[in-house]
C-alpha positions in Angstrom: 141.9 112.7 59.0 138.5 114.8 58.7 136.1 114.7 61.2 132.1 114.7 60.5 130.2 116.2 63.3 126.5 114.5 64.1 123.5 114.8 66.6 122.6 112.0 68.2 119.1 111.8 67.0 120.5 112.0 63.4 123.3 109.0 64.1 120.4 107.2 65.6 118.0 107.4 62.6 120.8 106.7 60.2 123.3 104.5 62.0 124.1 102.1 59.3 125.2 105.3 57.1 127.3 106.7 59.7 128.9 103.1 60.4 129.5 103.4 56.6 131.0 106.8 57.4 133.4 105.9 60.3 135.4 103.5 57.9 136.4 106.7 55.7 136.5 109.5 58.8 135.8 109.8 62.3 132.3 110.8 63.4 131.8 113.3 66.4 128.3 112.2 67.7 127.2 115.2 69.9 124.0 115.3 72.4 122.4 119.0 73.0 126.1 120.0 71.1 128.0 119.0 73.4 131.0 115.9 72.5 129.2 112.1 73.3 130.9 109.9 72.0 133.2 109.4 68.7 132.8 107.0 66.1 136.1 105.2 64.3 136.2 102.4 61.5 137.9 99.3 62.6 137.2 97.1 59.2 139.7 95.0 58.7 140.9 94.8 62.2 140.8 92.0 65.1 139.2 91.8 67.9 142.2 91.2 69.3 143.6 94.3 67.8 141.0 96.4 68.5 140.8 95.8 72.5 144.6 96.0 73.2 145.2 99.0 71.2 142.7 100.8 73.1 143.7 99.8 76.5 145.7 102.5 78.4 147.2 99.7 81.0 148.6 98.1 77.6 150.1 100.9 76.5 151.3 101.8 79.8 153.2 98.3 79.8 154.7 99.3 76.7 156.4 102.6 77.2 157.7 101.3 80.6 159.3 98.4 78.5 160.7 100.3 75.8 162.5 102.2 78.0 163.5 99.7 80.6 165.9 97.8 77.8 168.5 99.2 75.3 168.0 99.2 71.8 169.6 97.3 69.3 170.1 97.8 65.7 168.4 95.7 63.0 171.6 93.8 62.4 172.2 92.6 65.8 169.0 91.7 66.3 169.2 89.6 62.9 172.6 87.8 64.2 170.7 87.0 67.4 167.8 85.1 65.5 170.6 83.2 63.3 172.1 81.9 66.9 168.7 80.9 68.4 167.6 79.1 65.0 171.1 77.3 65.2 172.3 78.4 61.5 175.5 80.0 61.3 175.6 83.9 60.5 175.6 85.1 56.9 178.7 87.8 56.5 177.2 91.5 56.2 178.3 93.1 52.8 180.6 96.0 53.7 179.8 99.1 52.4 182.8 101.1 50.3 181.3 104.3 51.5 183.1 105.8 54.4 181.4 105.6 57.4 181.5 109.5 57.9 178.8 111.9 56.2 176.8 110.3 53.5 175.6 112.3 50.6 172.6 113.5 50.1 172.6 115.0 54.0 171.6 111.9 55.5 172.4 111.4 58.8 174.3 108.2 58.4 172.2 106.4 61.2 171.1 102.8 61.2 167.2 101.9 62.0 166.9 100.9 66.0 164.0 98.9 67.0 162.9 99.7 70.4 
């Protein structure tokens, strides 16, 4: 992502612009050249959105979450949903590839959600 670097008398006198401006790239406003503060486009998000993903106690929580609790594969977590909603699980298609190396180099790993 570029970055447009602008004095603060010239963000003041054209603010609207550099709103404009912060939806497309991030806008370094500097006083006397040195950082002040940093202007990003959020159209398009929520509030909501916007405060938690820039609280550092939020994120905090997270991490110490994700690596409090083992991870599951997509599958699993799928069969778990079917047995809270009460429906019975849908057989998984097997695969007539061996389960060694696959083709193509890929590592033959399944997603995880953390």
């Amino acid at each position: 992502m570029t970055l447009k670097i602008v004095g603060s008398r010239q963000a003041k006198a054209a603010l609207s612009q550099c709103l404009d401006q912060a939806q497309r790239c991030r806008i370094l406003v500097t006083k006397h050249g040195k950082p002040a503060a940093l202007l990003v486009g959020v159209r398009g998000e929520s509030l909501e959105q916007i405060l938690l993903g820039s609280d550092p106690d939020i994120w905090k929580l997270l991490e110490a979450r994700r690596r409090s609790r083992a991870t599951i594969t997509q599958d699993d977590l799928e069969q778990r949903s079917e047995r809270r909603a009460g429906a019975a699980p849908q057989p998984q298609p097997r695969s007539t590839r061996s389960r060694g190396k696959q083709q193509g180099g890929g590592s033959g790993m399944r997603r995880v959600i953390k």
